[in-house]
DSSP file (Angstrom, degrees, kcal/mol; ACC not computed):
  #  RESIDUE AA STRUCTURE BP1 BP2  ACC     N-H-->O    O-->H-N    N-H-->O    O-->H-N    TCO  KAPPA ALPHA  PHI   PSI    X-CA   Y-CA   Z-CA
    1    1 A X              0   0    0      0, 0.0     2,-0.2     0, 0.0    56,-0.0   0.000 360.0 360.0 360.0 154.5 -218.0  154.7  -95.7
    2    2 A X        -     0   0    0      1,-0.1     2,-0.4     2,-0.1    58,-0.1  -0.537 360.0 -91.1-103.6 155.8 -218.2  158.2  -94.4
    3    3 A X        +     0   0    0     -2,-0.2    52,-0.3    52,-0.1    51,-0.1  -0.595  45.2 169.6 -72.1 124.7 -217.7  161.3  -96.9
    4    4 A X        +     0   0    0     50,-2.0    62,-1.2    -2,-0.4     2,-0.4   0.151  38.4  93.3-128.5  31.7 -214.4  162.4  -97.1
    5    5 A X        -     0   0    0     49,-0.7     5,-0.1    60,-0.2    60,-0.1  -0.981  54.5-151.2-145.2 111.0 -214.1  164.9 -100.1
    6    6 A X     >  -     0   0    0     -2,-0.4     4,-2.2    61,-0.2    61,-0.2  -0.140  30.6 -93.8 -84.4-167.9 -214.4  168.4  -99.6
    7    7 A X  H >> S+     0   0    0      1,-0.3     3,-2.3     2,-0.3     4,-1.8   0.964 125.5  44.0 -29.8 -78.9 -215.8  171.3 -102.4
    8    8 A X  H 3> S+     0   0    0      1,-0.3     4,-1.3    58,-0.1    -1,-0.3   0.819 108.4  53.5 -45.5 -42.0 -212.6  172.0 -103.6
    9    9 A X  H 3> S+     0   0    0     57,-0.2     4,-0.8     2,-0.2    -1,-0.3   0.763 111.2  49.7 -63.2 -28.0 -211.5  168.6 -103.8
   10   10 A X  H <X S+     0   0    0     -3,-2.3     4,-1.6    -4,-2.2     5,-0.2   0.889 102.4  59.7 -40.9 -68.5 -214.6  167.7 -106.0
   11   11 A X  H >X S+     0   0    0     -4,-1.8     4,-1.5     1,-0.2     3,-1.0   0.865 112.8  36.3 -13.3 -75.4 -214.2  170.4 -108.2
   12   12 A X  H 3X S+     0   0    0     -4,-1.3     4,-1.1     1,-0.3    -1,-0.2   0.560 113.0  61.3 -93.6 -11.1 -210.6  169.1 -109.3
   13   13 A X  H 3< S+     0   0    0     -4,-0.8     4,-0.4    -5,-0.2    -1,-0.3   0.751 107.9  37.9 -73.8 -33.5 -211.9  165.9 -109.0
   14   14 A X  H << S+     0   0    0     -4,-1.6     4,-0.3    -3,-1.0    -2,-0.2   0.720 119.3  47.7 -89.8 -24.7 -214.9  166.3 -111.9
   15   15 A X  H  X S+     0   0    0     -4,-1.5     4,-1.4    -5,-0.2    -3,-0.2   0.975 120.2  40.2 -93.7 -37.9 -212.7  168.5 -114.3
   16   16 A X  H  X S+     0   0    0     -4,-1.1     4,-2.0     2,-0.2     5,-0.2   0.804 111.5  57.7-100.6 -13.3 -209.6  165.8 -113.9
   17   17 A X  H >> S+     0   0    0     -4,-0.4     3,-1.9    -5,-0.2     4,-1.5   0.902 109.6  36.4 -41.1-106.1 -211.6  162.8 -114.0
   18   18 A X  H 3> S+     0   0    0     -4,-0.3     4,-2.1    -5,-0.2    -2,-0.2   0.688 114.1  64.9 -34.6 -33.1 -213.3  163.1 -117.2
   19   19 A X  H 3X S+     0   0    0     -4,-1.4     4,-3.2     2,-0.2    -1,-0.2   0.942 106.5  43.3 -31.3 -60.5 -209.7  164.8 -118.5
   20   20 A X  H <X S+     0   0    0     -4,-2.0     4,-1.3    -3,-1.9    21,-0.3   0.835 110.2  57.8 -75.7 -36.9 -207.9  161.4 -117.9
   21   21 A X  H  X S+     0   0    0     -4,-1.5     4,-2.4    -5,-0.2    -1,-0.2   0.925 114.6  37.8 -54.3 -43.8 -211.1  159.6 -119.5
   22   22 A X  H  X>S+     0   0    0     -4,-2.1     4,-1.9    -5,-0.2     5,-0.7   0.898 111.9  56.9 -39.2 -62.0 -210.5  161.6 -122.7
   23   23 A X  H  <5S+     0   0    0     -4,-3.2     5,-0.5     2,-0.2    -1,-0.2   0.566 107.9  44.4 -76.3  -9.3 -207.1  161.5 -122.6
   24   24 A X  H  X5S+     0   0    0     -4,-1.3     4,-1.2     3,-0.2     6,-0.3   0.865 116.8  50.8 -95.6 -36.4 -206.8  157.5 -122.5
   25   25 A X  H  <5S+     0   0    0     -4,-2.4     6,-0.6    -5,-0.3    -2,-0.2   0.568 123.5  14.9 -94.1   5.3 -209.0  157.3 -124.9
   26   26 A X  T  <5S+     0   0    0     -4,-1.9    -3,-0.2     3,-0.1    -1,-0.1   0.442 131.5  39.3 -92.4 -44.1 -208.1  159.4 -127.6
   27   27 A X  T  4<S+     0   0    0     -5,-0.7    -3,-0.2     1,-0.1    -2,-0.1   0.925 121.3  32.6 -79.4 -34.8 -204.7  160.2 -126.9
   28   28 A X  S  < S-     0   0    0     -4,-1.2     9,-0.6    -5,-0.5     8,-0.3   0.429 110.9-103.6-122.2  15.5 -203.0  156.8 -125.5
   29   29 A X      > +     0   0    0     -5,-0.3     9,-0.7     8,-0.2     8,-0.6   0.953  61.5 157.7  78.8  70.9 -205.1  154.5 -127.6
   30   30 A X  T > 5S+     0   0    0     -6,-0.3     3,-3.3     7,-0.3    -5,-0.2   0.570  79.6  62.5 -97.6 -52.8 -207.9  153.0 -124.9
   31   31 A X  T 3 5S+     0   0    0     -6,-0.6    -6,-0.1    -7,-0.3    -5,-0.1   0.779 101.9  45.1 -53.0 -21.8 -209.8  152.4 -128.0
   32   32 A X  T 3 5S-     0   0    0      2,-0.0    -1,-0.3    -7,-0.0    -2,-0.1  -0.174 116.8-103.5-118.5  37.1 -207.5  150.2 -129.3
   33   33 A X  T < 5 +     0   0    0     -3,-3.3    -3,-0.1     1,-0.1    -2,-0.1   0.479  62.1 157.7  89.5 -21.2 -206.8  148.2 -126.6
   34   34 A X     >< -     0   0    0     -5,-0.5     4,-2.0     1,-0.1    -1,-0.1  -0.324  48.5-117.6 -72.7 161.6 -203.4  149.7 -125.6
   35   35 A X  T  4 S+     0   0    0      1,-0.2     4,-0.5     2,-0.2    -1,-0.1   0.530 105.8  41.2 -78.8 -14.0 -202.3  149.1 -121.8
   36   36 A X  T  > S+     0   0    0     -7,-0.3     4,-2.0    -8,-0.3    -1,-0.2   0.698 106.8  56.2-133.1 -25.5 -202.2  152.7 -120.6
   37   37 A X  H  > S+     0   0    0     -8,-0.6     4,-1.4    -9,-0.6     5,-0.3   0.916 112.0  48.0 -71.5 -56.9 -205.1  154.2 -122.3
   38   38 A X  H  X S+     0   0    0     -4,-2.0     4,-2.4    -9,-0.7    -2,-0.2   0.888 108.2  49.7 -34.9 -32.4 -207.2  151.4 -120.4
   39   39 A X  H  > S+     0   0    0     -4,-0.5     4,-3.4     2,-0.2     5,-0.3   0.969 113.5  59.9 -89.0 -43.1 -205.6  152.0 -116.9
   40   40 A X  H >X S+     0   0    0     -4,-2.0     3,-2.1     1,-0.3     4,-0.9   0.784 109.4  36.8 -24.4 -84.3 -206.6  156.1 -117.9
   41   41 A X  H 3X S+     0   0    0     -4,-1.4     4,-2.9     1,-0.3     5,-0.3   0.662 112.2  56.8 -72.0 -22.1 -209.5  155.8 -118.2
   42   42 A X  H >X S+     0   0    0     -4,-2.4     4,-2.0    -5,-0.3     3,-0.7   0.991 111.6  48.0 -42.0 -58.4 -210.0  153.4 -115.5
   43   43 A X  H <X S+     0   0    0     -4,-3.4     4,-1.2    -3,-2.1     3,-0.2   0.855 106.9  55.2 -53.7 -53.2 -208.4  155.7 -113.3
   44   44 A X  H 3X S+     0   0    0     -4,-0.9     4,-1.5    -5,-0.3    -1,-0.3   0.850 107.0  52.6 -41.9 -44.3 -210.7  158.7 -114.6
   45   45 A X  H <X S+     0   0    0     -4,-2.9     4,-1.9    -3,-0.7    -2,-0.2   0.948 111.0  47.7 -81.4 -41.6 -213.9  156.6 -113.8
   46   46 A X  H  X S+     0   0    0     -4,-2.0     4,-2.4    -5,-0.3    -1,-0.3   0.864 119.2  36.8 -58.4 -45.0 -212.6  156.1 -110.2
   47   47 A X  H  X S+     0   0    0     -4,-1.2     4,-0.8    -5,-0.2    -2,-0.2   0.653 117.5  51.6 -75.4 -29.6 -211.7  159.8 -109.6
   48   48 A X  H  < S+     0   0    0     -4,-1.5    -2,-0.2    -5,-0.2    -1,-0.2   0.751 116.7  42.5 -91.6 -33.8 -214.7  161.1 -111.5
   49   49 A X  H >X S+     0   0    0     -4,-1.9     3,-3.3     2,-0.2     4,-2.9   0.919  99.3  63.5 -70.5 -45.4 -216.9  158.7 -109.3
   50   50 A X  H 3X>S+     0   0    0     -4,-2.4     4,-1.5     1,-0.3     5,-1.1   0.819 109.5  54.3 -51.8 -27.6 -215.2  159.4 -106.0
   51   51 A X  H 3<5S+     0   0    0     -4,-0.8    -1,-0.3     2,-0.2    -2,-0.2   0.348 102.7  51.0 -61.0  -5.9 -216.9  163.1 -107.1
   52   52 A X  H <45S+     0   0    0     -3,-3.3    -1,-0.2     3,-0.2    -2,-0.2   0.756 122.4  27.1 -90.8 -54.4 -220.0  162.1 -107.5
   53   53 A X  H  <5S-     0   0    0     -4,-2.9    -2,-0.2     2,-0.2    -3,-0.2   0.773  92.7-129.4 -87.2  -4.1 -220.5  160.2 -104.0
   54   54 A X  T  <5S+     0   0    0     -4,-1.5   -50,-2.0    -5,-0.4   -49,-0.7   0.803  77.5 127.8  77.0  31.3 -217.6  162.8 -102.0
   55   55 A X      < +     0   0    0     -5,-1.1    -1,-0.4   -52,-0.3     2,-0.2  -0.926  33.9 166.4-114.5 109.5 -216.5  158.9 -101.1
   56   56 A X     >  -     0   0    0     -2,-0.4     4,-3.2    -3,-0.1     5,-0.5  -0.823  26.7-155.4-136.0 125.8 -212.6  158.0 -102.0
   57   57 A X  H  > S+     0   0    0     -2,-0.2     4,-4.4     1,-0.2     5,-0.3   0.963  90.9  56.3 -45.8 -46.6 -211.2  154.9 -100.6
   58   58 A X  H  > S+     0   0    0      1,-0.2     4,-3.3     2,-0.2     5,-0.3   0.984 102.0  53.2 -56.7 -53.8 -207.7  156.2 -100.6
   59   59 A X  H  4>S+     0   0    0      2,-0.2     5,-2.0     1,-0.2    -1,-0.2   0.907 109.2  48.0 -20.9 -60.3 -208.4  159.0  -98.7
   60   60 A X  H ><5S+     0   0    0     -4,-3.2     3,-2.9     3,-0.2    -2,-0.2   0.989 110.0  58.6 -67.7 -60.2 -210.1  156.6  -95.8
   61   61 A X  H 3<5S+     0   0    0     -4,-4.4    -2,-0.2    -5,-0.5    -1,-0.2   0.840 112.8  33.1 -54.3 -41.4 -207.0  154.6  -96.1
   62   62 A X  T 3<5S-     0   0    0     -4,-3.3    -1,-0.3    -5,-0.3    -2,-0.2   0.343 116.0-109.3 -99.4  13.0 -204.5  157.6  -95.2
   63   63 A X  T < 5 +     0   0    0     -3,-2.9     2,-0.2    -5,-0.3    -3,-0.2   0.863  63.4 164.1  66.8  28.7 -207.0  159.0  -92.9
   64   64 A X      < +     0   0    0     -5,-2.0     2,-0.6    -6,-0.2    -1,-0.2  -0.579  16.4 164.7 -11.6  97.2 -207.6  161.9  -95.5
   65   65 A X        +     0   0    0     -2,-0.2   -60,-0.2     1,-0.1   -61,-0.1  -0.852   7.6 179.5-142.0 115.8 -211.1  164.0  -94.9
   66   66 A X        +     0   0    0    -62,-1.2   -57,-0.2    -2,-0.6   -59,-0.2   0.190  48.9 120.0-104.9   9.6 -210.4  167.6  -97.2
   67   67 A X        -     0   0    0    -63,-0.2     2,-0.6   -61,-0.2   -61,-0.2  -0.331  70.0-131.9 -53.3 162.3 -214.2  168.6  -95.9
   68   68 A X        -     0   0    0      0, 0.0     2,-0.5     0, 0.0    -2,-0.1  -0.965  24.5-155.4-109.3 128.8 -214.2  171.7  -94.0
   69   69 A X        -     0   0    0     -2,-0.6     0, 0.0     1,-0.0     0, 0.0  -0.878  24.9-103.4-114.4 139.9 -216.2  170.8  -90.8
   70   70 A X        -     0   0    0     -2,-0.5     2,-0.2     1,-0.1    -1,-0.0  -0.143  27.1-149.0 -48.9 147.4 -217.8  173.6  -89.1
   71   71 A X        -     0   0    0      2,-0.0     2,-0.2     3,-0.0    -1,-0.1  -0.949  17.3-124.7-117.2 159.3 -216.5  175.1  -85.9
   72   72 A X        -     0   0    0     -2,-0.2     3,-0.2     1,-0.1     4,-0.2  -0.443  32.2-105.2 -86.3 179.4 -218.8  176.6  -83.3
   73   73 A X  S >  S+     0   0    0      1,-0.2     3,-0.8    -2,-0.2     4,-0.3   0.874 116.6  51.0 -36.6 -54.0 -218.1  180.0  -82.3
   74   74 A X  T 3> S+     0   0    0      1,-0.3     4,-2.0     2,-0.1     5,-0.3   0.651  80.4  91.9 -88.0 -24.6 -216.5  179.1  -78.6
   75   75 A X  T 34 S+     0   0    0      2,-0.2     4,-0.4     1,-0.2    -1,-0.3   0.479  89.9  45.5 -76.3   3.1 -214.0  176.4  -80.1
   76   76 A X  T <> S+     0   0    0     -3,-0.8     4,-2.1    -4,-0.2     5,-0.4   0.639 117.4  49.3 -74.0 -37.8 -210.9  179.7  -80.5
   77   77 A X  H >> S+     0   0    0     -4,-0.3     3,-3.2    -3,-0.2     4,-2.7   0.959 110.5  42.5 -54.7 -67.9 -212.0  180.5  -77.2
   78   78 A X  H 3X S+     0   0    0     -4,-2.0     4,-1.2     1,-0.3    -1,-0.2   0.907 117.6  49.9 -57.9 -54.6 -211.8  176.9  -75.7
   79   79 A X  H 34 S+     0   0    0     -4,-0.4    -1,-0.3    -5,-0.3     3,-0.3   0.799 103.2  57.5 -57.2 -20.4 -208.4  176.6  -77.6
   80   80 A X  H << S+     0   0    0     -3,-3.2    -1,-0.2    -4,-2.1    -2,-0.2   0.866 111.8  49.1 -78.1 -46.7 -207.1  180.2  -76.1
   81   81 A X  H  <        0   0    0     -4,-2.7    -1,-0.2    -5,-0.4    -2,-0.2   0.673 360.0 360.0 -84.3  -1.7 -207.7  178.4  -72.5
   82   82 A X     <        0   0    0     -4,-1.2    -1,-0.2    -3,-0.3    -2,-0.1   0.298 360.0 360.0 -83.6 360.0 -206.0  175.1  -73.0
């Protein structure tokens, strides 16, 4: 799979990641087993990973790429003459 996660999206990806891990498993009782603290923190380790490799499936799936890809100089020009 090609990288589809830009800076920014990383960013909000590592602080909410690890949040959601926290939060299922102190707050909605992952430690004990309860149904919605598991699915957190699943969900945390999937969001917290797609930040590590700049990889998220969902993303590829809605054709989602929050990179900023370079432009050369000439590509306002080219657009000014079409």
């Amino acid at each position: 799979m090609k990288e589809n996660v830009g800076k920014k999206d990383r960013i909000i990806r590592s602080l909410a990641g690890p949040a959601l891990i926290t939060f299922g498993y102190a707050g909605l009782g992952g430690n004990k087993g309860h149904l919605a603290g598991l699915l957190s923190i699943v969900a945390g380790t999937l969001i917290t990973e797609s930040a590590i490799t700049e990889v998220c499936p969902v993303n590829e799936f809605f054709g989602i790429d929050t990179r900023h890809k370079k432009q050369s100089p000439f590509s306002k020009i080219k657009k000014a003459l079409v």
